[in-house]
C-alpha positions in Angstrom: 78.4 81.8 7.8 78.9 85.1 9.1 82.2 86.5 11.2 80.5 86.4 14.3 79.8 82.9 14.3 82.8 81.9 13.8 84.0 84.4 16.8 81.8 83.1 19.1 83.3 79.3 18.2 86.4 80.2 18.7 85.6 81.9 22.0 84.2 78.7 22.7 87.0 76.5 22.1 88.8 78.6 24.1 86.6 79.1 27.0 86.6 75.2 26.8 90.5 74.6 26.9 91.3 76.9 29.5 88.5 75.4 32.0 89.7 72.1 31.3 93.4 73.1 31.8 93.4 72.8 35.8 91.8 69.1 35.8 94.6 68.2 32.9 97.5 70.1 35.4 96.1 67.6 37.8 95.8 64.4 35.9 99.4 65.0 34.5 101.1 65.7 37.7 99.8 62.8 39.4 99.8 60.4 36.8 103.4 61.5 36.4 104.2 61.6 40.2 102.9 57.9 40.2 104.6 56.8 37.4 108.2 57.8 38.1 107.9 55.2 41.1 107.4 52.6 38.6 109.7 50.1 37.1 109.7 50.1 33.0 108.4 47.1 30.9 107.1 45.5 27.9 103.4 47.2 28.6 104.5 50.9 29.9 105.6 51.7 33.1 104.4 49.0 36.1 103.9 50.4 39.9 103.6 47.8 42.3 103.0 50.1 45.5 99.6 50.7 46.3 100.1 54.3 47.6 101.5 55.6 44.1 98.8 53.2 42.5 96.2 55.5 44.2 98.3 58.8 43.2 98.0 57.4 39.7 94.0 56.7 40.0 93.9 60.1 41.0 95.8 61.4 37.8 93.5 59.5 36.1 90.2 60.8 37.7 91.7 64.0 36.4 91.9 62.6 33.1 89.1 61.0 32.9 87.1 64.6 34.0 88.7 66.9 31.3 86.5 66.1 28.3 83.5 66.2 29.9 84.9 69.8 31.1 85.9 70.4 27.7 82.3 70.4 26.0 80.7 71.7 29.4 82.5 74.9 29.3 82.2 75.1 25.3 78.3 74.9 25.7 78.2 77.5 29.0 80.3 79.7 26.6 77.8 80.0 23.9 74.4 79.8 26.3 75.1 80.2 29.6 74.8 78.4 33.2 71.3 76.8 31.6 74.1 74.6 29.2 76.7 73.7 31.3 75.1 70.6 32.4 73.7 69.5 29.3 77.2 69.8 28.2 78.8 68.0 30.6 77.3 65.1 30.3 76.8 65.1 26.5 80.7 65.0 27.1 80.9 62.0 29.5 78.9 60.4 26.8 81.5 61.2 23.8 84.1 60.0 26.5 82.9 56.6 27.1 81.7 53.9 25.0 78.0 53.6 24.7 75.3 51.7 22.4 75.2 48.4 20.9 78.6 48.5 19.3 80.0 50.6 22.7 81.6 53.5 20.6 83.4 56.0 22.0 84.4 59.3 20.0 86.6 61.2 22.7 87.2 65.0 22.2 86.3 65.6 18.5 82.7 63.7 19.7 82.6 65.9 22.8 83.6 69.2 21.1 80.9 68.8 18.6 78.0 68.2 21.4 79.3 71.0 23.2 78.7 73.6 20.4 75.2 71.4 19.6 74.0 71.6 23.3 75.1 75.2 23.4 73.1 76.5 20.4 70.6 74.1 20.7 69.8 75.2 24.6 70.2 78.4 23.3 67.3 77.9 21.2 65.0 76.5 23.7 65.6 79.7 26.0 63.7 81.8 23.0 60.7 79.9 24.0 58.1 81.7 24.9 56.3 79.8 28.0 54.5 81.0 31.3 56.4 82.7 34.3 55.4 79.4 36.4 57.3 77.3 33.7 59.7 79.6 33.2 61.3 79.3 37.0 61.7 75.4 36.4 63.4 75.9 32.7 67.0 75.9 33.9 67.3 72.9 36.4 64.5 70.6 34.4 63.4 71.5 31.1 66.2 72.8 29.4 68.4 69.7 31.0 66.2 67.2 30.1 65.3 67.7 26.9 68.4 69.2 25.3 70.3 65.6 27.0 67.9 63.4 25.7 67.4 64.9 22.2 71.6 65.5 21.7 71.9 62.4 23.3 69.6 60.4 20.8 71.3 62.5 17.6 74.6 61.1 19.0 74.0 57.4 19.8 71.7 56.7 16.6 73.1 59.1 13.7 76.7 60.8 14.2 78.5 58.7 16.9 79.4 55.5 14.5 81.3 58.0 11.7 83.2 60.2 14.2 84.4 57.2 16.2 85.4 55.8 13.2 87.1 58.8 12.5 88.7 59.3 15.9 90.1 55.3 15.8 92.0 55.8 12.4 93.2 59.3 14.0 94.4 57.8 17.5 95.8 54.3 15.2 97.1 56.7 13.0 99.1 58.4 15.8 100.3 55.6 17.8 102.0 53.5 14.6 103.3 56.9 13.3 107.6 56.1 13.2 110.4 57.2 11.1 109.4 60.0 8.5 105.7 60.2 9.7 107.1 60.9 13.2 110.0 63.4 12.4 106.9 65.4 9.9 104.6 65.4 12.8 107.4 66.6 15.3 108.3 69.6 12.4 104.5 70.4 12.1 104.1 70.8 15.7 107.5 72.5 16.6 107.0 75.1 13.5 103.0 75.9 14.9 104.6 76.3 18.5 107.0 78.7 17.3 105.2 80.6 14.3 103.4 83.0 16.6 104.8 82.5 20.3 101.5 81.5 22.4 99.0 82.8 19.6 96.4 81.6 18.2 98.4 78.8 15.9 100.4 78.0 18.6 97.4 77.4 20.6 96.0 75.6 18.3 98.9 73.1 18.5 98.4 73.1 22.5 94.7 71.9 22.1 95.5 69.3 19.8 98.0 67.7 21.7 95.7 68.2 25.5 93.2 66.5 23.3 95.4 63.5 22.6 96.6 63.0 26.1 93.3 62.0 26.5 93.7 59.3 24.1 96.8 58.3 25.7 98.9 59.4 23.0 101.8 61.7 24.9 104.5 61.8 22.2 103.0 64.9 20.2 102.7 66.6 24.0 106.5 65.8 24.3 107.1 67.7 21.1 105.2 70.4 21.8 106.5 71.0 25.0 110.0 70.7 23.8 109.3 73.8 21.3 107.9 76.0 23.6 110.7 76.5 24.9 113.5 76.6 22.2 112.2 80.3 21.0 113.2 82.1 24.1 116.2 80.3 25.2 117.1 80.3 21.7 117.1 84.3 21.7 118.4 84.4 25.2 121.4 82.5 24.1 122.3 84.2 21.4 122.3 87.7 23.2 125.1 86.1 25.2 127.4 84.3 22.0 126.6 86.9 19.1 126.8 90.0 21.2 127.6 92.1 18.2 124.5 92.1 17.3 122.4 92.8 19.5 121.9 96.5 21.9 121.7 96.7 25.5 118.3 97.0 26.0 118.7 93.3 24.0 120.9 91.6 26.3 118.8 92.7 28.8 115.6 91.0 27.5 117.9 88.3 27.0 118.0 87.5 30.7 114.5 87.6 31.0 114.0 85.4 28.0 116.1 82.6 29.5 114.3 82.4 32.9 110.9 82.1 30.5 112.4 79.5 28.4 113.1 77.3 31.2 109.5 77.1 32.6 108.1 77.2 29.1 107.2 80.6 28.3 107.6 80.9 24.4 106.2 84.4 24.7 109.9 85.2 25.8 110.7 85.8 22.3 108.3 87.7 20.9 110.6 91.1 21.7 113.1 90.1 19.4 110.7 88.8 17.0 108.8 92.5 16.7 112.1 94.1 16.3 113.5 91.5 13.1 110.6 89.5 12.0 112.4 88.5 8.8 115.1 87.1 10.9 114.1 85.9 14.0 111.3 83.8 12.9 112.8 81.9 10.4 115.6 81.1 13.0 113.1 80.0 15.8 110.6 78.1 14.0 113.3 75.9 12.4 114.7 75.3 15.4 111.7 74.3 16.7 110.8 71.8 14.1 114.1 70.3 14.6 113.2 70.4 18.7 109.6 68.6 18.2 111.5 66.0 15.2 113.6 64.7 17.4 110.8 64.3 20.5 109.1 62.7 18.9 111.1 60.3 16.9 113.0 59.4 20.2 109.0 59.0 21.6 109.4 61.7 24.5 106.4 61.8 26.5 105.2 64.8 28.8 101.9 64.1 30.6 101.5 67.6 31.8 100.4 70.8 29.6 103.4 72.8 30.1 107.1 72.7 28.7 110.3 73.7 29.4 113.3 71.9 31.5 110.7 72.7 34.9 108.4 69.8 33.8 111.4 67.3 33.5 110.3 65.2 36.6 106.8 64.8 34.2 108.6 63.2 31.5 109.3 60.1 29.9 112.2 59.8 27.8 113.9 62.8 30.3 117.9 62.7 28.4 116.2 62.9 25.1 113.6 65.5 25.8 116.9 67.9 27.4 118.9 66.8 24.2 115.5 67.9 22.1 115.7 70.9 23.9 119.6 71.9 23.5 119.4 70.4 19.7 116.6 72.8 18.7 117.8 75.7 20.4 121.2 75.4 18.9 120.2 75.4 15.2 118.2 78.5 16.2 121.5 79.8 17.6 123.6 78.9 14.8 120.9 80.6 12.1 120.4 83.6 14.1 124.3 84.1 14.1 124.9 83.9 10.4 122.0 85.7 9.7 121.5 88.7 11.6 124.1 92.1 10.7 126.4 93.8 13.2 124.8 96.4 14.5 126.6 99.5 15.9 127.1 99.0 19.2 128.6 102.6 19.8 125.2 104.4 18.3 123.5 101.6 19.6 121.5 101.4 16.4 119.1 98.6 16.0 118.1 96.4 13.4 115.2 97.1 11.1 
């Protein structure tokens, strides 16, 4: 398959995330808002008043609308306003159980219908038809029959073996404890930090939206721990190992701990363009250790964003702060035994 398939996928994905970003802001917030009111048991937390039991329905109708968003805005992305529809619903579908055996494949189903109602709509606008059938394409032909035909695929042929595959994933997930957990948390904390809000990063951020809708917030909790170990991480060693670092890198010190408290990882990638060899190394360990310990404590955020500014959206609050100060320490302590003096008076930088 050629480059430019691929680009346009990716664009895709992308498109998809960040339209479905504002209805998971929402869900998480109010879910979370809801949530703190509640008393902990056995089954999660319980809320017994009935005006934080409708904050949290509304968390959930947020919830419940970001996969459906999700495949929407992947199909628009590859055909247009014509798609978006199609998509949306072909979404709902992979959201909700439906046929005989009520099979539901969540956002692996709904990612894969998106790109198929996308390319497939795009194939019905080549049709040549008349001008008088042409005005009614968008709002009834290309609706109809690109939902029923997808719809049928889905149901009859290909929704059995990705539900099947999207049970063991979310079983797989929820039993994970001990050395499963602490290798999921490293995995996530090193993609967080490997390129600072790139593409692997992001790549970690849309796995872990994707399982919130599963109900699965631990991985969230690690990933949201990481992003903000790289900057605070740098920040604070501007401040302890002074020696080595120039003026212009305290400076960007200063700004790198005001993004690491609201989640910013992108805070560090200054430092990181300047010693690559060094830096990296330092923050992506640090934020493997970060993400281990989320998640083998089971820290749950429930809103895509990190840093100590989401802290009234977490579960597990001591732990995710400890996560936080654990991770950025280690990246501290590396940082300091591994980067040279520099000399201060020529203020010559490191290379």
């Amino acid at each position: 398959m050629s480059k430019k398939f691929f680009k346009e996928l990716q664009k895709a994905f992308n498109t998809g995330v960040s339209y479905m970003l504002p209805s998971v802001v929402v869900g998480g917030i109010f879910i979370a808002l809801g949530l703190a009111t509640g008393k902990a048991t056995d089954a999660g937390m319980e809320v017994t008043n009935q005006f934080w039991k409708n904050i949290v329905d509304i968390g959930s109708a947020g919830f419940a609308m970001m996969i459906p968003l999700l495949a929407g805005y992947i199909a628009y992305s590859i055909s247009g306003k014509p798609a978006l529809a199609s998509g949306m619903i072909l979404g709902y579908l992979a959201n909700n159980p439906i046929g005989e055996n009520g099979i539901k494949t969540g956002f692996i189903g709904a990612m894969l219908l998106g790109v198929a109602a996308g390319y497939f709509v795009k194939w019905i606008k080549t049709w040549k038809v008349s001008n008088t059938i042409r005005t009614i394409m968008p709002i009834l032909i290309i609706p109809v029959i690109s939902v029923f035909t997808l719809s049928m695929v889905y149901i009859y042929l290909i929704a059995s073996p990705i539900g099947a595959l999207m049970d063991g994933l979310v079983n797989l997930l929820k039993n994970i404890q001990g050395g499963s957990a602490i290798l999921l948390g490293v995995i996530i904390g090193a993609m967080t930090a490997i390129d600072m809000g790139g593409p692997i990063n992001k790549t970690a951020t849309a796995f872990t939206i994707a399982l919130m809708a599963e109900g699965i917030y631990e991985p969230n909790g690690a990933h949201r721990v990481a992003v903000a170990i790289p900057p605070l991480a740098m920040a604070i060693s501007t401040l302890i190992s002074k020696d080595r670092y120039t003026k212009e890198d305290k400076d960007l010190g200063l700004s790198a701990l005001f993004m690491g408290m609201i989640g910013i990882t992108e805070g560090a990638i200054p430092f990181a363009v300047k010693d690559m060899k060094r830096v990296l190394p330092a923050i992506m360990i640090g934020s493997a250790v970060g993400g281990a310990i989320s998640m083998i404590q089971n820290v749950k955020v429930f809103v895509p964003h990190g840093g100590p500014i989401v802290l009234p959206a977490v579960e597990g609050r001591l732990w995710f702060i400890l996560s936080i100060i654990i991770g950025t320490l280690v990246s501290v302590a590396i940082l300091h035994f591994t980067k040279p003096r520099i000399n201060l008076e020529n203020a010559e930088e490191i290379k």
